[in-house]
N, C-alpha and C positions, 0 to 999 in steps of 0.2 A: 504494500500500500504506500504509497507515494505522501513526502511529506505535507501535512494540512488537508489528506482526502479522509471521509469519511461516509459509512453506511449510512443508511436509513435507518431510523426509529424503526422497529420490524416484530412481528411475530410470525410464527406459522403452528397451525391447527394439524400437521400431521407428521411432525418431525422435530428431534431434537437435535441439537449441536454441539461438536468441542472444537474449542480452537485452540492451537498449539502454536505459543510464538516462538519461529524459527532465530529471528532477526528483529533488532529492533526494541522499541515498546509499544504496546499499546494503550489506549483507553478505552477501559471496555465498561458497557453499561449494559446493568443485567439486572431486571425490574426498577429498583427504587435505589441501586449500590453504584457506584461509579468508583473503580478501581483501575490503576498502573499495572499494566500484568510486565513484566520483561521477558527476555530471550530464555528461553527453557522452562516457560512456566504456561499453565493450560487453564480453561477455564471450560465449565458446561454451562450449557443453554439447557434448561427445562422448555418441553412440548408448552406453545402457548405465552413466553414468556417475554417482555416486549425487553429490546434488547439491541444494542450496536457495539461498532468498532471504532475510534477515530485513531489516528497517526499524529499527535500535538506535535512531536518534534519536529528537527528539520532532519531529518534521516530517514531513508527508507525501511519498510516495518515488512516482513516476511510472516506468513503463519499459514498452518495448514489447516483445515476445516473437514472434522469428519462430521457427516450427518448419518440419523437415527432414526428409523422410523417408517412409515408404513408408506408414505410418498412425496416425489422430491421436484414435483416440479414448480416452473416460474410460478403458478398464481397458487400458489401455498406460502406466498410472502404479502402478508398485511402490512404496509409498509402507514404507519402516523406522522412521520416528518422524514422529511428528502429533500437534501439541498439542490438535489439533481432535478426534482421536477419529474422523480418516475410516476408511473400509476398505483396504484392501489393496491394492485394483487387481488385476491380471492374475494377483498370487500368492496373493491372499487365501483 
């Protein structure tokens, strides 16, 4: 993730999430917690849980993302804020 990019505010209804930073840190926001994760440290997504990535620094941010769950595609992401301007996903 490139430095100052970040996800959307997001849930999904049928899958859960880990992400592992390879590289980098992140800022990770997971319900109501906003946490520094570093390089070699992981975090889960609970099914349902509204939740992003951002890159604060000026460094690039590496991480890998296993998903869980019973299905993985694009509109299975309820996405509440986007600086991007994407759609909605599944609620839109």
């Amino acid at each position: 993730m490139n430095p100052g990019a970040q996800l959307s505010l997001q849930s999904h209804e049928h899958r859960s999430e880990h992400w592992i930073v390879v590289e980098g840190v992140a800022e990770v926001t997971i319900g109501g917690t906003i946490k520094q994760v570093p390089a070699n440290e992981s975090v889960f997504i609970p099914l349902g849980v509204k939740h992003r990535m951002a890159n604060k620094t000026d460094a690039p941010m590496v991480l890998i993302e296993v998903q869980t769950g019973t299905y993985f595609g694009e509109d299975d992401i309820v996405r509440y804020e986007d600086i991007y301007a994407r759609g909605q996903g599944a609620k839109g």
